[in-house]
C-alpha positions as CSV (number, residue, x, y, z in Angstrom):
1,X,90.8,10.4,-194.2
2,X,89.2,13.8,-193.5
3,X,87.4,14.6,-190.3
4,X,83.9,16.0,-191.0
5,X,81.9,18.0,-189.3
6,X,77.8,17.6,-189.0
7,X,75.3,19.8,-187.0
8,X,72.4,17.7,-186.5
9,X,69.3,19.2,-184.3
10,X,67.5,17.0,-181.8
11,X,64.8,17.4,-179.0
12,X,65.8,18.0,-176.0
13,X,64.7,15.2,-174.3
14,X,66.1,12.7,-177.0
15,X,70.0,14.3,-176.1
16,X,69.0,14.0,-172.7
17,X,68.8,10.3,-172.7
18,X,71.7,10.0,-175.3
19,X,73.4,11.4,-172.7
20,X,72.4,8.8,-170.0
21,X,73.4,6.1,-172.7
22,X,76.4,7.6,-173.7
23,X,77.6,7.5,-170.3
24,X,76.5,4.3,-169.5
25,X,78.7,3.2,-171.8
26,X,81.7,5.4,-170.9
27,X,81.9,7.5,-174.1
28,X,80.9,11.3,-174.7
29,X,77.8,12.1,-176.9
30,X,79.5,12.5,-180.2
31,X,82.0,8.7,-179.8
32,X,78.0,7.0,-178.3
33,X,76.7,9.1,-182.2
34,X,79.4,7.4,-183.6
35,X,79.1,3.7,-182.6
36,X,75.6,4.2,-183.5
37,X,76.2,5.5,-187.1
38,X,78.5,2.7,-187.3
39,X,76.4,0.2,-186.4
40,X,73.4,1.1,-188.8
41,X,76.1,1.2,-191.4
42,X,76.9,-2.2,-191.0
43,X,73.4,-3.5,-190.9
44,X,72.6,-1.8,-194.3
45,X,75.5,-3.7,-195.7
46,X,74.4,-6.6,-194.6
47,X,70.9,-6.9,-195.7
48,X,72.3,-5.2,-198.3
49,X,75.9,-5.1,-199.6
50,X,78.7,-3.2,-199.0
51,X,78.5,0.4,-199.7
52,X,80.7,1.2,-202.1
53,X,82.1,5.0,-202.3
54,X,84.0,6.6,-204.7
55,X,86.7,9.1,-203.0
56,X,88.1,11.7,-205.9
């Protein structure tokens, strides 16, 4: 599995407090990102079925 990059731009004040829950939870910004992504992922797939994705 390839490792992708993705610039994303956010207010200022939004990073600031994903910072503050980020470490909270004892993870950087990008892993807290992460386990968010993930987590929306698996609540589309519930409500909606697994995504399927075809890797060529």
């Amino acid at each position: 599995m390839a490792i992708k990059s993705l610039s994303i731009r956010i207010d200022e004040n939004m990073l600031n407090k994903l910072h503050v829950v980020a470490d909270y939870e004892g993870r950087s910004a990008n892993s807290e990102i992460l386990v968010l992504i993930r987590e929306a992922i698996e609540k589309y797939e519930e409500k909606h079925g697994k995504i399927e994705i075809d890797n060529k």
